[in-house]
VOPAGU-2260 file (C-alpha; in pm, 1 decimal, decimal comma):
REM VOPAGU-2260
SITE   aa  ch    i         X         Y         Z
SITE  UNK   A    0    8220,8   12547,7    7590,6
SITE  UNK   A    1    8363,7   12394,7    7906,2
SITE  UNK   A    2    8702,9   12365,2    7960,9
SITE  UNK   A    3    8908,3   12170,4    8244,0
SITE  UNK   A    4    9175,0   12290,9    8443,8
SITE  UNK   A    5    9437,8   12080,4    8278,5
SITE  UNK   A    6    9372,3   12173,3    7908,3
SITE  UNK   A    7    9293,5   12527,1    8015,1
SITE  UNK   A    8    9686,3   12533,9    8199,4
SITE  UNK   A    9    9881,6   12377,9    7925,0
SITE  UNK   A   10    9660,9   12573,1    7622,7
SITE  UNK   A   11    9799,0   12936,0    7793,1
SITE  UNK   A   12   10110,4   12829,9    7867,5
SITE  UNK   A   13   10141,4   12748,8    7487,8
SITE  UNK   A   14   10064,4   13008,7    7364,8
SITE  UNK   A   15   10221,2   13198,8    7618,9
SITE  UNK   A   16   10582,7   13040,1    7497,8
SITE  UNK   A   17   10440,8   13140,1    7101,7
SITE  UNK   A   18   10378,3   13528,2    7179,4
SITE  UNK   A   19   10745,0   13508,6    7330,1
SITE  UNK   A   20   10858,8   13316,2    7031,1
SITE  UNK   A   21   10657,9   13531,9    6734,5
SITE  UNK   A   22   10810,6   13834,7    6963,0
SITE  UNK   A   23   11174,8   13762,2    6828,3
SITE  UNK   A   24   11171,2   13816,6    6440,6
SITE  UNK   A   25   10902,1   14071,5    6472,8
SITE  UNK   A   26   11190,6   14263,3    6669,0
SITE  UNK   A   27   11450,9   14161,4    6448,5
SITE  UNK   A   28   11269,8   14209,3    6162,5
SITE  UNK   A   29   11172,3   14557,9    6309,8
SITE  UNK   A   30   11521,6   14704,1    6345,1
SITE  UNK   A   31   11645,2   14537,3    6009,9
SITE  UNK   A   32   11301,9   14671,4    5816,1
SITE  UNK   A   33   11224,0   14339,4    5686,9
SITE  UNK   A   34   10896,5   14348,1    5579,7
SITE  UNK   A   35   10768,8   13981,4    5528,7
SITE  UNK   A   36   10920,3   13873,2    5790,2
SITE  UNK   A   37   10748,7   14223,6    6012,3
SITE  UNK   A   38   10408,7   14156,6    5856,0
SITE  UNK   A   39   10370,4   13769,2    5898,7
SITE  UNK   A   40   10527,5   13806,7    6274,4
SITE  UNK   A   41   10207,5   14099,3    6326,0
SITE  UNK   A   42    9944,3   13878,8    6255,7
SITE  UNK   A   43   10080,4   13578,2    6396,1
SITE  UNK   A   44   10123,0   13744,5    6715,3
SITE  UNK   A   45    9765,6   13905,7    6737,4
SITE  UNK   A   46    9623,3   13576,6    6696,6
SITE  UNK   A   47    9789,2   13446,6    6891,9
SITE  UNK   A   48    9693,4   13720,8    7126,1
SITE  UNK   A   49    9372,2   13674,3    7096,5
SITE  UNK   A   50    9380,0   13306,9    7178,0
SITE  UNK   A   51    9505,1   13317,0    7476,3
SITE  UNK   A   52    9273,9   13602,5    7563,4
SITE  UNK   A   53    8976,4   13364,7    7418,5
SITE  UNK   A   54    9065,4   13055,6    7615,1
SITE  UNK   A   55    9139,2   13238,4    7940,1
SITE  UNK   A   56    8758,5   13372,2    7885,2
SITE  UNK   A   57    8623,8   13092,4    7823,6
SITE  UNK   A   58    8763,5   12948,5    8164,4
SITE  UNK   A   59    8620,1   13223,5    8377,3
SITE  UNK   A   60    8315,3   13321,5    8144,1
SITE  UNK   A   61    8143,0   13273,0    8486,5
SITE  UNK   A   62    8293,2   13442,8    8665,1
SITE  UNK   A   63    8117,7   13775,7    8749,0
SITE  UNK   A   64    8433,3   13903,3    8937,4
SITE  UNK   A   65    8633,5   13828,0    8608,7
SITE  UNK   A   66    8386,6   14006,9    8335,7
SITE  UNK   A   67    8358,6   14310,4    8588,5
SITE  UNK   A   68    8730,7   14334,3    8526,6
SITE  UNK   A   69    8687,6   14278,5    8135,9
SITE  UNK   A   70    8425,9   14551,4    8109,8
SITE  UNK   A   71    8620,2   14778,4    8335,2
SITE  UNK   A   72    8960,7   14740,6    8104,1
SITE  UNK   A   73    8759,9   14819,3    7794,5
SITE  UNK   A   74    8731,1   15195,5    7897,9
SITE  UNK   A   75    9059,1   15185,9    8023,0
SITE  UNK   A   76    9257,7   15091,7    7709,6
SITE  UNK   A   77    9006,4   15326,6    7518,3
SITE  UNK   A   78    9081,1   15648,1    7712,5
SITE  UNK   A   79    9426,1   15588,9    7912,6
SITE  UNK   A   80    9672,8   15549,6    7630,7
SITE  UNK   A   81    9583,4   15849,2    7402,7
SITE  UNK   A   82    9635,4   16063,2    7735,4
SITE  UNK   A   83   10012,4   15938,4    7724,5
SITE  UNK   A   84   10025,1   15953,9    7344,6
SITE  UNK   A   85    9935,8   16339,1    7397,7
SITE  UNK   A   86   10177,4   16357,7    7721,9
SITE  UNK   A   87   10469,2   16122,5    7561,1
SITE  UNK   A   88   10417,8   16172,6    7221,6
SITE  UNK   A   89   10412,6   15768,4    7150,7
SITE  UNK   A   90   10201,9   15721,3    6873,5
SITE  UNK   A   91   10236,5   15313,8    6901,9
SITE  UNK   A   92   10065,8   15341,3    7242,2
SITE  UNK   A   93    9714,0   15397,7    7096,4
SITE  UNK   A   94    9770,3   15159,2    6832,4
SITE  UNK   A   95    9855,7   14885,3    7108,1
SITE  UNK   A   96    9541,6   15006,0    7338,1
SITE  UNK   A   97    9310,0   14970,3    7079,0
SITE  UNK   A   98    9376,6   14621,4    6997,8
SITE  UNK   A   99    9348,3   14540,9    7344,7
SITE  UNK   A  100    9015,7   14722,7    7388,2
SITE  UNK   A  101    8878,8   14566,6    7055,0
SITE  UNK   A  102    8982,7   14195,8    7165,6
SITE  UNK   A  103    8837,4   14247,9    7517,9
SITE  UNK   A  104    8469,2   14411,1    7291,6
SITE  UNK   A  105    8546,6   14110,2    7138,1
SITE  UNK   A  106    8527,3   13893,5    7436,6
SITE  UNK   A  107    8253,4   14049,0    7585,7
SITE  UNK   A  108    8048,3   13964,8    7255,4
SITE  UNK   A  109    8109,6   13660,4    7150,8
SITE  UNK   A  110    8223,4   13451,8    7509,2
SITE  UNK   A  111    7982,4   13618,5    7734,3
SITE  UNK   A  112    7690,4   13599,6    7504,2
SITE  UNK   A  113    7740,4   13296,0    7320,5
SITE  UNK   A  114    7403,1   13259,7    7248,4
SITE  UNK   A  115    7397,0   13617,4    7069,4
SITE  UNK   A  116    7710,8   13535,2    6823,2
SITE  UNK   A  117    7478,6   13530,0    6532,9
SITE  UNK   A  118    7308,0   13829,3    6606,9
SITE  UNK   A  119    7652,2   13975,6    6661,6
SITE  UNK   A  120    7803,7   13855,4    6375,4
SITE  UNK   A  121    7543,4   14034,9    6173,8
SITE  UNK   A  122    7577,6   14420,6    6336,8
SITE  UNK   A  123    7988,2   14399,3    6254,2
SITE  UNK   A  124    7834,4   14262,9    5912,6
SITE  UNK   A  125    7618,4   14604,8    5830,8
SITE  UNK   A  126    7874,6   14814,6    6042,3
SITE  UNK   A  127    8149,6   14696,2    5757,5
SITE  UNK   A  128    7855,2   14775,9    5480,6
SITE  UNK   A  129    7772,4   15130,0    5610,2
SITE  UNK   A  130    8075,7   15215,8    5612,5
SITE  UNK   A  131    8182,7   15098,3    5246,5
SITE  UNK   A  132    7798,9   15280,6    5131,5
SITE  UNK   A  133    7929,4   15635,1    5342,0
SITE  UNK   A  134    8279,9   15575,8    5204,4
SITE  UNK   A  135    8079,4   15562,3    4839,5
SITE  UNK   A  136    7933,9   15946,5    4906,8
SITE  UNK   A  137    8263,3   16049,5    5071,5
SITE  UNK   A  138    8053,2   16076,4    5430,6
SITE  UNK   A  139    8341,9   16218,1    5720,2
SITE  UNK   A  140    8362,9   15917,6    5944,2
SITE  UNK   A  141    8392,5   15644,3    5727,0
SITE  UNK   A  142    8715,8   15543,5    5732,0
SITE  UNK   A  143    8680,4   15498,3    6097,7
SITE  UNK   A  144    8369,6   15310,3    6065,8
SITE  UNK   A  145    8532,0   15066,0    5813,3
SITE  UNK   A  146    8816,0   14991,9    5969,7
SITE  UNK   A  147    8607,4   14942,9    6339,2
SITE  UNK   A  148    8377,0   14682,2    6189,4
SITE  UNK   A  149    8625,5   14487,3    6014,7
SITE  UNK   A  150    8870,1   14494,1    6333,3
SITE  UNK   A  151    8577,3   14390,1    6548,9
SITE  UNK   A  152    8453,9   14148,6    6297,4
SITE  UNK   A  153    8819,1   13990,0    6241,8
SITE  UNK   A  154    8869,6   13937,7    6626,2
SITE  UNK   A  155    8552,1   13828,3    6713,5
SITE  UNK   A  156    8537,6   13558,2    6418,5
SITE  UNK   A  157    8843,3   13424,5    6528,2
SITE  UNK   A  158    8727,1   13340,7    6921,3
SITE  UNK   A  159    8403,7   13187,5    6696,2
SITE  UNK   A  160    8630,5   12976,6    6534,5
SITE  UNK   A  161    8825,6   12890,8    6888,5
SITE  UNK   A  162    8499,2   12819,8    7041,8
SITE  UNK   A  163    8354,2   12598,2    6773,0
SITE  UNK   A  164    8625,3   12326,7    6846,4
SITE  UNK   A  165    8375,0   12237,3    7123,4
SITE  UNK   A  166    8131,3   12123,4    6849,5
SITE  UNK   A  167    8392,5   11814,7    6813,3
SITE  UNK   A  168    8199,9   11511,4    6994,8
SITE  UNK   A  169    7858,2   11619,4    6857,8
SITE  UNK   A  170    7985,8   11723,1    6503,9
SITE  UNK   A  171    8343,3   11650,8    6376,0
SITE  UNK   A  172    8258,0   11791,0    6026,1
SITE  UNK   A  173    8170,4   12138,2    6159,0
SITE  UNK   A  174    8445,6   12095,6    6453,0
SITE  UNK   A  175    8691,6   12157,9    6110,8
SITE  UNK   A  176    8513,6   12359,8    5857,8
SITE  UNK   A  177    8393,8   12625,4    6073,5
SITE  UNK   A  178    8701,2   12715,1    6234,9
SITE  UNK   A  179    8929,8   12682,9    5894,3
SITE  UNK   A  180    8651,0   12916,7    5719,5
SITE  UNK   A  181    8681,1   13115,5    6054,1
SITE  UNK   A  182    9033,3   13213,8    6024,4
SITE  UNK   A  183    8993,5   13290,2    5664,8
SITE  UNK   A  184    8744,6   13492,8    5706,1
SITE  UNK   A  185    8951,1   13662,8    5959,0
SITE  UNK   A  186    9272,1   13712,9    5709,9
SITE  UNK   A  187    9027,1   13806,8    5479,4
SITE  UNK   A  188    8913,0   14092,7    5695,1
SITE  UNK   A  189    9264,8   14183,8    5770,8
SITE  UNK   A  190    9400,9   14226,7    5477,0
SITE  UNK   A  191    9114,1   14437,3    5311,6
SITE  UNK   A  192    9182,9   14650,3    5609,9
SITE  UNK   A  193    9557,4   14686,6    5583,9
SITE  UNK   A  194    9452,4   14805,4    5211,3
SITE  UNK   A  195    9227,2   15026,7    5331,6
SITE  UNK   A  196    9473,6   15168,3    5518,3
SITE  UNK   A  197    9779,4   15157,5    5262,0
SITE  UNK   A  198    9986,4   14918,7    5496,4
SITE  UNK   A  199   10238,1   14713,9    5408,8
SITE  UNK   A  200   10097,7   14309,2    5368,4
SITE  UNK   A  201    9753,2   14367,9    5269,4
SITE  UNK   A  202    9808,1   14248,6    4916,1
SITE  UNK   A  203    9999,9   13923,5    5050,3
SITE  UNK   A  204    9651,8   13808,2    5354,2
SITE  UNK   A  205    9425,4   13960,5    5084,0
SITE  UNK   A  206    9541,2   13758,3    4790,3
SITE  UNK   A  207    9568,0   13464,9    5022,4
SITE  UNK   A  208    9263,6   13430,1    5198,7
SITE  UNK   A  209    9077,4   13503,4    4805,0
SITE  UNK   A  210    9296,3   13152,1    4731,1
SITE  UNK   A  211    9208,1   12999,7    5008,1
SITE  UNK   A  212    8816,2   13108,9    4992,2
SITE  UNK   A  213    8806,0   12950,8    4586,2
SITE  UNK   A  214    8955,2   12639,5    4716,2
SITE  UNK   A  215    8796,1   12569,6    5054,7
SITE  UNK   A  216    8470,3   12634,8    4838,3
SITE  UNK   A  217    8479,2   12367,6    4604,5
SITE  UNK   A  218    8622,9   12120,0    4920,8
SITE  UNK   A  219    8318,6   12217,5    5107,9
SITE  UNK   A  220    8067,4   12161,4    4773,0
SITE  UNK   A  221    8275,5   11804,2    4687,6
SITE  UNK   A  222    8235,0   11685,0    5083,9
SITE  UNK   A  223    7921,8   11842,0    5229,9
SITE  UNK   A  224    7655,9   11550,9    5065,9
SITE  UNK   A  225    7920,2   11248,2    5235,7
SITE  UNK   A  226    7895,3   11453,0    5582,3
SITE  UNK   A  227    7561,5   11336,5    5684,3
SITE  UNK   A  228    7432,1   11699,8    5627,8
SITE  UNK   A  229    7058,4   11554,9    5631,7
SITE  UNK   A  230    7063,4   11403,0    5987,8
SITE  UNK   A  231    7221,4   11699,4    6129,7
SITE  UNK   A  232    7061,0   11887,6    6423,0
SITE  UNK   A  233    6831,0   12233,6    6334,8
SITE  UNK   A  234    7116,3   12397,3    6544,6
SITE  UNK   A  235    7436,0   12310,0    6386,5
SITE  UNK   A  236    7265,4   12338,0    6049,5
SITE  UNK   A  237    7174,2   12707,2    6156,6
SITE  UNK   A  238    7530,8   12753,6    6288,4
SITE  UNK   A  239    7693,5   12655,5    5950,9
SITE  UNK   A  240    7453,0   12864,0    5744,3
SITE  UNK   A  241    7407,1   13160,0    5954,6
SITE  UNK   A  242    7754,0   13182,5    6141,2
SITE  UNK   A  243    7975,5   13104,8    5844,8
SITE  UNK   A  244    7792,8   13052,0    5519,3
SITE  UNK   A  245    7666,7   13418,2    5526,8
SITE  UNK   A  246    7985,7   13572,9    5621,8
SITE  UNK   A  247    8131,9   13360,8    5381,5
SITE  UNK   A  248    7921,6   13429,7    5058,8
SITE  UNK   A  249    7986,3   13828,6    5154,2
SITE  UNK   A  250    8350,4   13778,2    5113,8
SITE  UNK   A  251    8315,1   13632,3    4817,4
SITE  UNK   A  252    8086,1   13867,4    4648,0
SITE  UNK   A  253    8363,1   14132,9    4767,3
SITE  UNK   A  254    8622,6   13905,4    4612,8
SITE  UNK   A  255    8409,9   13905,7    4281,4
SITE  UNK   A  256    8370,0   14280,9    4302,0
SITE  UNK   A  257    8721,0   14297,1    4336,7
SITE  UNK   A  258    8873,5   14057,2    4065,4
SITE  UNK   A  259    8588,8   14026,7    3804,1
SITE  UNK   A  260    8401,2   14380,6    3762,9
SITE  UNK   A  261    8548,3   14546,5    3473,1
SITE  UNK   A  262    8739,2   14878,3    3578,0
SITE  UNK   A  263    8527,2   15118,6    3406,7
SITE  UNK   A  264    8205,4   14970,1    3611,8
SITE  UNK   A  265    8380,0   15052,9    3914,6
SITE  UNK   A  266    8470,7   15374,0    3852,5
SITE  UNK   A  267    8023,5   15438,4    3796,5
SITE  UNK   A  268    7994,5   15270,6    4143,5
SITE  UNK   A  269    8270,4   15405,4    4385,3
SITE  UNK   A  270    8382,5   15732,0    4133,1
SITE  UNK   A  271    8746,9   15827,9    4245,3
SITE  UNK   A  272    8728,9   16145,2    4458,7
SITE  UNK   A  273    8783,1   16443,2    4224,7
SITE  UNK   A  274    9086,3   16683,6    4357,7
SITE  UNK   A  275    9061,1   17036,8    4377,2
SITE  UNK   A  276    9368,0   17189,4    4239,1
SITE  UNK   A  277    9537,9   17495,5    4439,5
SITE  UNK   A  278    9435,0   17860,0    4335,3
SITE  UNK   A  279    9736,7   17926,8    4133,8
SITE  UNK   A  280    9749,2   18186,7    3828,2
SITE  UNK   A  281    9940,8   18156,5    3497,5
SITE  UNK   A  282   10208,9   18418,4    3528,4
SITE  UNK   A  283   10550,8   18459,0    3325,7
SITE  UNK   A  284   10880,0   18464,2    3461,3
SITE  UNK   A  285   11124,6   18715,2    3241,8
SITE  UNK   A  286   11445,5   18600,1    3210,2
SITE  UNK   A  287   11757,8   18759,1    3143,6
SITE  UNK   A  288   11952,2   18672,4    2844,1
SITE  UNK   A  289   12267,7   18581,6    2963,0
SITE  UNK   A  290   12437,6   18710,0    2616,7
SITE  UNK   A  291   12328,0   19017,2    2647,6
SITE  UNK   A  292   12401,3   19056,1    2989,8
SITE  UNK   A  293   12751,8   18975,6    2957,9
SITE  UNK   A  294   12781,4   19234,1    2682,9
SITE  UNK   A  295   12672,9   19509,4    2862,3
């Protein structure tokens, strides 16, 4: 995806102005504890955070000077920021590091291999299924494994969807659907994470994105014959089945899981952990009867 210096100016200084705008109810919202407002201001600003670290990419993807840097940062916001959480004691420093290191994976993956996004795509794919199979037998790790892949796979299907607008002069059809089903796929990811996690909003992008999946469905099956799907090229046909109807059909066999498997059922395929109760013995407490206390 080439980009020229004017559109590449005027698309970061955009969204430079929207991470400054986003950045003033997510601090009012912050000191007042207003949740919607604190949620929807968090996810607007990370993608818009990693948009303008996908389009300034994609203007310097190559540049050799400019990936050495991206590759060198990646270590850095891995390693750096947990030595000041244990110095400081700032616990939202890691938080902050790792989304940086994740978006700049993220960049390294999907801008500076291009040509590898499906095969890309796929690893965060089985990544996200080990870790819901070791979550299944309780395995130690997979928490961390979960929440990885679906971080890596939310970012990284996001700059997809950015740098699929390029398909516009070839393919105006896939130009639309396969950023929309992109960035749903991304909220999608999200929000089962921020359940995973117990945090506040995963209900809300969950519930929305499972909307949005039913309906962009059936717009997609009532559209796709009047799109000239038959003369397309073998390579956009491959990227709309491999690099978004795949993903896609996943979600929604999670979202079936989710909303259509009886209760019961679930319980025989993810049983609920069983707790071990403390080692505490039956023992009687005597009391005094007041009555006769006062009598003697």
């Amino acid at each position: 995806m080439q980009m020229s210096e004017t559109l590449f100016k005027k698309l970061v200084t955009y969204f430079g102005i929207l991470l400054l705008i986003i950045l003033i109810p997510l601090i009012i919202s912050s000191i007042y504890y207003y949740e919607p407002i604190m949620i929807l201001s968090t996810f607007l600003l990370c993608v818009a955070g990693v948009s303008e670290i996908t389009i300034i990419s994609i203007y310097y993807t190559e540049n050799k000077k400019f990936r050495i840097i991206i590759y060198a940062l990646i270590p850095f916001f891995l390693i750096i920021p947990f030595v000041l959480d244990i110095i400081t004691g700032w616990i939202i420093l890691p938080i902050i590091s790792g989304s940086f290191a994740v978006t700049l994976i993220c960049a390294a993956l999907f801008i500076f291999n291009r040509k590898r996004t499906t095969l890309f795509l796929y690893i965060l794919l089985i990544v996200i299924l080990l870790g819901i199979i070791m979550a299944r037998f309780h395995v130690p790790g997979a928490g961390i494994t979960l929440s990885l892949g679906l971080m890596l796979f939310a970012a990284g299907i996001v700059m997809y969807s950015i740098t699929s607008l390029s398909l516009r002069k070839n393919n105006k059809y896939l130009s639309v659907v396969i950023p929309v089903c992109s960035f749903i796929l991304a909220i999608f990811g999200v929000g089962v994470l921020f359940k995973i996690q117990h945090w506040p909003g995963g209900w809300i992008m969950t519930y929305f994105s499972t909307i949005s999946i039913i309906l962009i469905t059936i717009i997609i099956l009532l559209t796709l014959p009047q799109s000239g799907f038959f003369n397309w090229s073998p390579d956009h046909k491959k990227l709309f089945f491999r690099n978004t109807m795949i993903p896609w059909l996943i979600a929604a066999f999670f979202i079936g899981y989710y909303f259509l498997i009886p209760p019961n059922i679930k319980e025989i395929i993810f049983p609920p952990r069983e707790r071990i109760p403390f080692n505490m013995y039956y023992y009687e407490i005597n009391q005094v009867d007041t009555k006769d206390a006062d009598i003697e």
